[in-house]
C-alpha atoms as one frame of an Amber mdcrd trajectory, in Angstrom:
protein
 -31.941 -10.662  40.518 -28.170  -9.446  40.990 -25.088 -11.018  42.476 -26.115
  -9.207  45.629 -29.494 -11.069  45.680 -28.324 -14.337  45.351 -25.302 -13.763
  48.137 -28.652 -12.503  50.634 -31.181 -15.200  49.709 -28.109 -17.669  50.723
 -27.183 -16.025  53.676 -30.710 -15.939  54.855 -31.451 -19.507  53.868 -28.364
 -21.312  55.252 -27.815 -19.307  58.550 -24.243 -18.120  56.865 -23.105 -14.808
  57.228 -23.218 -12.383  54.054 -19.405 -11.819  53.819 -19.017 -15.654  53.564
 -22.014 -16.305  51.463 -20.483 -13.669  48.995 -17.398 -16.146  49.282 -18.894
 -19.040  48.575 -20.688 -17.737  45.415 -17.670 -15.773  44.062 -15.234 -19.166
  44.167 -18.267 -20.970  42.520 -18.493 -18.353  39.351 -14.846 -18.309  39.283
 -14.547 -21.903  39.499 -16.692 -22.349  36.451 -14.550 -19.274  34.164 -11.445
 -21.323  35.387 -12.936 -24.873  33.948 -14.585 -23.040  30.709 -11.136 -21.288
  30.230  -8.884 -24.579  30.199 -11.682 -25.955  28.199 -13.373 -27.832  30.328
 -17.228 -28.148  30.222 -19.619 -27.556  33.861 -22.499 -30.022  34.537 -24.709
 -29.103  37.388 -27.370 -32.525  37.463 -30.836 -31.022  37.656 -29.598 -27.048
  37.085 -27.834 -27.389  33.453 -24.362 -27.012  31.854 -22.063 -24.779  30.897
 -20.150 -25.251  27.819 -17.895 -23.826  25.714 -18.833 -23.488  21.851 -16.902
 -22.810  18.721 -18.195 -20.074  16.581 -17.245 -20.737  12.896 -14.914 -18.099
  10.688 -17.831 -15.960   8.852 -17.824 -13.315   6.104 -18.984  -9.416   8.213
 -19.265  -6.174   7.434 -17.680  -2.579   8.506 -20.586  -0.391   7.452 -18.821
   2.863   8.172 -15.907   1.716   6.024 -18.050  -0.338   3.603 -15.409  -2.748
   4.031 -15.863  -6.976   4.056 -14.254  -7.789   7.230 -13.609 -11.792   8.043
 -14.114 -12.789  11.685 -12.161 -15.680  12.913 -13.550 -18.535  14.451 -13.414
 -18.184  18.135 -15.194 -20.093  21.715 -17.860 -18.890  23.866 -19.412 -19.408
  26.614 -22.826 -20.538  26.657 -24.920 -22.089  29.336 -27.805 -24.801  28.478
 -30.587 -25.397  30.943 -31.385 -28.960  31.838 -34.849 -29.956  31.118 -36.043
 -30.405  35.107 -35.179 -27.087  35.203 -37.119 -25.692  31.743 -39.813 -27.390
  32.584 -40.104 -25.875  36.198 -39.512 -22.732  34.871 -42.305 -23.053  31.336
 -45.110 -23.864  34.353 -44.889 -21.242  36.882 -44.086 -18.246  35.089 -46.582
 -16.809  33.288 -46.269 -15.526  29.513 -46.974 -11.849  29.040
């Protein structure tokens, strides 16, 4: 499902029109980069949360220099589903 998807299935289901459905959802993703950006952690009851994580300094490799490289510590993004939402998910879709 793409961006494009999710604007349609909300137009359809709310009565909007597409141009302000496609509003709606782009102020939502960037409202969540803002919050992760300053910091701040997302909790959506029922859906999940997004959070930013620290990534510890770690010993790599640059094979085509055969060089030991150290990568800083550094956030990310990450999102964790709540558990309503796993377990909807673990009983209707079937494993292949």
């Amino acid at each position: 499902m793409t961006k494009a998807d999710i604007v349609a299935d909300i137009a359809e289901g709310t009565g909007l029109e597409r141009v302000e459905a496609l509003k709606a959802v782009e102020a939502f993703m960037a409202s969540i980069k803002t919050s992760l950006s300053n910091g701040q952690n997302v909790y959506l009851r029922g859906f999940g949360s997004f959070v930013v994580k620290t990534r510890a300094e770690k010993t790599g490799r640059n094979i085509s220099e055969k060089t030991t490289i150290i990568i800083p510590a550094h956030n990310i993004p990450s999102f964790k589903p709540a558990k309503t939402f796993v377990d909807e998910v673990k009983s209707k879709v079937k494993v292949n």
